[in-house]
C-alpha positions as CSV (number, residue, x, y, z in Angstrom):
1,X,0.6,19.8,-31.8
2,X,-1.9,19.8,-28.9
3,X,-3.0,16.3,-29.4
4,X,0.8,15.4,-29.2
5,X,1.5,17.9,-26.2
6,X,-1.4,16.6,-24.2
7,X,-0.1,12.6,-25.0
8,X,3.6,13.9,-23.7
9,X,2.1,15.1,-20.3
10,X,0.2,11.8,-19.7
11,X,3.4,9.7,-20.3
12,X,5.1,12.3,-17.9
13,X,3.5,10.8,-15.1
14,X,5.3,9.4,-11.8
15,X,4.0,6.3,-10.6
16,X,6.1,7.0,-7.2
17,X,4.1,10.5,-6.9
18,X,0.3,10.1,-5.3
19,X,-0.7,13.6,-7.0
20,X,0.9,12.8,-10.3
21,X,-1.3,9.2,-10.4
22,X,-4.3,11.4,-8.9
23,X,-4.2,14.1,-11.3
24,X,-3.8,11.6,-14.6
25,X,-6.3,8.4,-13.9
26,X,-8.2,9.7,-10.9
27,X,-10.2,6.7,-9.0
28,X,-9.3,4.4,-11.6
29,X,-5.6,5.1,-10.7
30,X,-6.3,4.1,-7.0
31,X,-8.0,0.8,-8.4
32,X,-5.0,-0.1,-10.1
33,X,-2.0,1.1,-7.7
34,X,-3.6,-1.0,-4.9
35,X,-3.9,-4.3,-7.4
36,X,-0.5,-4.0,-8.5
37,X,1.3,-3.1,-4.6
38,X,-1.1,-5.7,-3.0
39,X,-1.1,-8.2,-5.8
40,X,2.4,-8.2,-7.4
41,X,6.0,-8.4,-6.6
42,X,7.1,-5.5,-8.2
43,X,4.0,-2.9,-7.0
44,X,6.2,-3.0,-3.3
45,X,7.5,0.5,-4.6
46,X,3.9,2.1,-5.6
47,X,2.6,5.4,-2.7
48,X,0.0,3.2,-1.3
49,X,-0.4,5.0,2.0
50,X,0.1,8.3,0.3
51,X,-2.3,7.8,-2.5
52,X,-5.0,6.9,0.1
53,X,-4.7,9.6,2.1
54,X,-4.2,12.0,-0.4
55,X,-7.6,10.8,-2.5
56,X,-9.0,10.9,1.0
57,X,-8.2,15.3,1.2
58,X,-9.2,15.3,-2.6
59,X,-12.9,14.2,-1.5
60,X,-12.8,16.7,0.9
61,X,-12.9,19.1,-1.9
62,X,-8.7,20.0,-0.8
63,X,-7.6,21.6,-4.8
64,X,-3.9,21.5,-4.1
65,X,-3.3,18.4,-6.3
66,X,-5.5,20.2,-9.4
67,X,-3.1,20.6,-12.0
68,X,-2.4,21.2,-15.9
69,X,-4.0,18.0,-16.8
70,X,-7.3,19.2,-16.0
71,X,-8.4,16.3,-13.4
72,X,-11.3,17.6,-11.2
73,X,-10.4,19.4,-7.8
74,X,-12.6,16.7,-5.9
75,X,-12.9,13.1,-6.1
76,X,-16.2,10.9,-4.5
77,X,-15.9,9.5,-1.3
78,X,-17.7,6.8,-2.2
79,X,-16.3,6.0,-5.6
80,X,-12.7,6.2,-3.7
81,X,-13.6,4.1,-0.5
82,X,-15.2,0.9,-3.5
83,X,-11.7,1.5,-5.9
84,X,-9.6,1.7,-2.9
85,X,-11.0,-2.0,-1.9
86,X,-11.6,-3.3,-4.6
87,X,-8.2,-3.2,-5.6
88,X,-7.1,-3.6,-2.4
89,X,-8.8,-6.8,-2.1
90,X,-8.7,-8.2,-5.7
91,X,-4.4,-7.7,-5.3
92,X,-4.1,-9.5,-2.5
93,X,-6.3,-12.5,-3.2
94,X,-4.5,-12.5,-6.8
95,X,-0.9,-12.4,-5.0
96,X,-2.2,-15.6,-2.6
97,X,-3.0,-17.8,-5.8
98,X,0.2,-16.7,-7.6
99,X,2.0,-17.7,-4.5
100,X,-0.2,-20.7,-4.4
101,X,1.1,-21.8,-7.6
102,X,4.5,-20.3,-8.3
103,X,5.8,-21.1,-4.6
104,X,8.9,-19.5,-3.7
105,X,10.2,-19.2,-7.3
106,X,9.2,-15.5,-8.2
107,X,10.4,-14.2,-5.1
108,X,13.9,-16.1,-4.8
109,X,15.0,-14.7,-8.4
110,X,14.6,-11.5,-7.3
111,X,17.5,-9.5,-6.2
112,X,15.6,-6.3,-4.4
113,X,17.2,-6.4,-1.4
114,X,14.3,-4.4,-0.1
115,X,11.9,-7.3,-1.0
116,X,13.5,-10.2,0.7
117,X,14.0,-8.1,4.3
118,X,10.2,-7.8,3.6
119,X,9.4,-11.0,3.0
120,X,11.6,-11.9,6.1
121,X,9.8,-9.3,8.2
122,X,6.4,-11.1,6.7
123,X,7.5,-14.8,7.9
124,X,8.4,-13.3,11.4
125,X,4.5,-11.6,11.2
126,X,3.3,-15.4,10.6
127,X,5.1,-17.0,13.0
128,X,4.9,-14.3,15.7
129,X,1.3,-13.9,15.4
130,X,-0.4,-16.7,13.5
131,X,-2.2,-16.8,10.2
132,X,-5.4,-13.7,11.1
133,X,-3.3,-11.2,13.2
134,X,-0.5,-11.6,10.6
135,X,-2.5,-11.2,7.5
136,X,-4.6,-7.9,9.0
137,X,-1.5,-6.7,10.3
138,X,1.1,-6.7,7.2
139,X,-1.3,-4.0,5.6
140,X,-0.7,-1.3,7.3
141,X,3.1,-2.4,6.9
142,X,4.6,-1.0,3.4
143,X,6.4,-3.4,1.0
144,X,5.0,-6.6,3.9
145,X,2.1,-6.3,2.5
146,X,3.2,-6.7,-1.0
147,X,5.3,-9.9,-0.5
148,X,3.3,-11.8,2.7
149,X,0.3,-12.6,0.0
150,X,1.9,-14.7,-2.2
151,X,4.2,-16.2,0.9
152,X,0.8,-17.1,2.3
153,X,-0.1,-18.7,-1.0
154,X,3.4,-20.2,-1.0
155,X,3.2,-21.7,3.0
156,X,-0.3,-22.8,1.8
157,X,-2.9,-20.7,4.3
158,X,-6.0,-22.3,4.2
159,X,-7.9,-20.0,1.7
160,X,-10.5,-19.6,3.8
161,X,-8.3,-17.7,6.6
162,X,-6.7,-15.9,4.0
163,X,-9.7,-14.5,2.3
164,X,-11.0,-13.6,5.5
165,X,-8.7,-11.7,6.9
166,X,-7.4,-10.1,4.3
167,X,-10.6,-8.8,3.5
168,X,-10.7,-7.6,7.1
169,X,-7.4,-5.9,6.6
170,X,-7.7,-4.4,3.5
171,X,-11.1,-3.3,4.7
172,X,-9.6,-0.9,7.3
173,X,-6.7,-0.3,5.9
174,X,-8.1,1.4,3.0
175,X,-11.3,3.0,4.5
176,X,-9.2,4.3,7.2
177,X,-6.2,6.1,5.5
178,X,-9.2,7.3,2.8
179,X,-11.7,8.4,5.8
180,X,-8.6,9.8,8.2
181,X,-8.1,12.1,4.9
182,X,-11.1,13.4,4.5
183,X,-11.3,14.2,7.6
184,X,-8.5,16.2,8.0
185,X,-8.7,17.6,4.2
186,X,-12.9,19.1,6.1
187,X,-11.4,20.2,9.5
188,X,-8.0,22.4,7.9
189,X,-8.6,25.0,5.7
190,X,-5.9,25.1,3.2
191,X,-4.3,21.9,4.5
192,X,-3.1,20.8,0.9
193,X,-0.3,23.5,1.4
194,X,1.2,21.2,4.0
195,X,0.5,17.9,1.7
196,X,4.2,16.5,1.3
197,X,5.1,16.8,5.2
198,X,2.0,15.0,6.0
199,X,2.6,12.1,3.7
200,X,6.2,12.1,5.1
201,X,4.7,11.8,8.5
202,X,2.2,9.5,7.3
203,X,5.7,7.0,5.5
204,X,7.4,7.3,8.7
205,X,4.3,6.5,10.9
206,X,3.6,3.5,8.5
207,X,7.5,2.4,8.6
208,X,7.4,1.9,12.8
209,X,6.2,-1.6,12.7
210,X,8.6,-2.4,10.3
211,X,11.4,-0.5,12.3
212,X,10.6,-2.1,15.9
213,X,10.5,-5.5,14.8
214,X,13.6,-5.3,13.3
215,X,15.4,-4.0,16.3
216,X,13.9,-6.8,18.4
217,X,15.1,-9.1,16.0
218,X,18.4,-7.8,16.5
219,X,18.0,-7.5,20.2
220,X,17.2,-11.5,20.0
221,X,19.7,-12.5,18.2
222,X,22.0,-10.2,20.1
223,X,21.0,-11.7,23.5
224,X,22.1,-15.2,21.7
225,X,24.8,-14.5,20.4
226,X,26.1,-13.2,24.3
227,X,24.6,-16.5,26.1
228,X,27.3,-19.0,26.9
C-alpha cells in the first residue's frame, strides 16, 4: 500500500507549480523544464523564471518548499547554476535545428493563440534589434523564448550567431534568476513564507518587455492608421 501511495504522490505532481517540480525531481527537474520551455513548442507553459528563482532560495538553505515527498531542504548552488544551463542551453540549440529543419510547419499547425502573439512579438525582437540583441533578449521574455529558437532556425540565423548568443543569454538568464535567489533566500530570514508573491512579482516583472512592445506596436499602427 505504501509502494502504491508513494507512486500516486509522484504522478500528483504539477508541472505548472516550481515547488511541486522541486520537491519531486530536484536539479534534475530544472535540467529538464529548461530543455523542454527553451527547446520545444509546447514547454512555452513550463515556471521557468519561477523554478530558477525558487531553486536559487532552495540553495540558500530557504525549507519552505520541503514537503511530504521527502526532497532535501537545500539544493547545490553549483549543481543548480550547471542543470539550469545545461538545459538552458541544450533547448535552445535543439529548438534552432528543429526550426532549421521543420521551418514554419510546427508552429503554423498550432492553434495556441498565446504561441503565435509570441512568435509575433519574437519576429518584431529580430527585426527591431538584429540577430545578437534579439536572441539574448527573448530570454528573459516568457513564452519568446520558447518560440524565437526554432523561428531563428526557421529564418536561417547563421549558426554561429545563434550559438553565440544564445549561450550568452542563457548564460545570464539562468545564473542570474538562480544567483538573484540565493541571495535573497541568505539576506531574509524566513523569506519562503512570502514565496508565491515574489514569484508573482517576479511573472509580472518578466511579462514588461512583452507588455511595452506590444503597446508600441499598437501605438504604431495606431499613428498609421490616423495619417492621411
Amino acid at each position: 500500500m505504501a509502494v502504491h501511495v508513494a507512486a500516486a504522490s509522484s504522478l500528483a505532481v504539477s508541472v505548472l507549480d516550481a515547488q511541486s517540480l522541486l520537491s519531486a525531481f530536484g536539479v534534475l527537474g530544472i535540467a529538464v523544464v529548461m530543455f523542454a520551455e527553451t527547446g520545444l513548442l509546447v514547454g512555452f507553459l513550463l515556471p521557468g523564471d519561477s523554478l530558477l528563482f525558487t531553486a536559487g532560495l532552495l540553495c540558500a538553505g530557504t525549507t519552505g518548499t520541503a514537503g511530504t515527498t521527502g526532497t532535501p531542504a537545500t539544493l547545490s548552488l553549483p549543481w543548480v547554476l550547471a542543470a539550469s544551463a545545461a538545459g538552458a542551453l541544450a533547448g535552445a540549440q535543439c529548438g534552432y535545428v528543429l526550426g532549421r529543419r521543420a521551418g514554419a510547419a510546427a508552429l503554423s499547425r498550432s492553434r495556441s493563440a498565446r504561441l503565435h502573439a509570441g512568435a509575433e512579438r519574437a519576429e518584431v525582437l529580430l527585426e527591431r534589434y538584429g540577430y545578437a540583441r534579439a536572441i539574448v533578449l527573448a530570454r528573459f521574455v516568457p513564452v519568446v523564448r520558447t518560440v524565437l529558437n526554432p523561428l531563428a532556425g526557421a529564418l536561417n540565423v547563421p549558426v554561429r550567431v545563434f550559438t553565440v548568443w544564445q549561450a550568452a543569454g542563457g548564460l545570464a538568464w539562468t545564473a542570474g534568476l538562480v544567483l538573484a535567489g540565493h541571495a535573497l533566500g541568505s539576506s531574509v530570514p524566513h523569506v519562503d513564507r512570502y514565496l508565491l508573491p515574489i514569484i508573482a512579482v517576479i511573472v509580472a516583472v518578466s511579462l514588461l518587455p512583452l507588455a511595452a512592445e506590444l503597446l508600441r506596436s499598437r501605438r504604431v499602427a495606431k499613428q498609421r492608421n490616423e495619417t492621411p
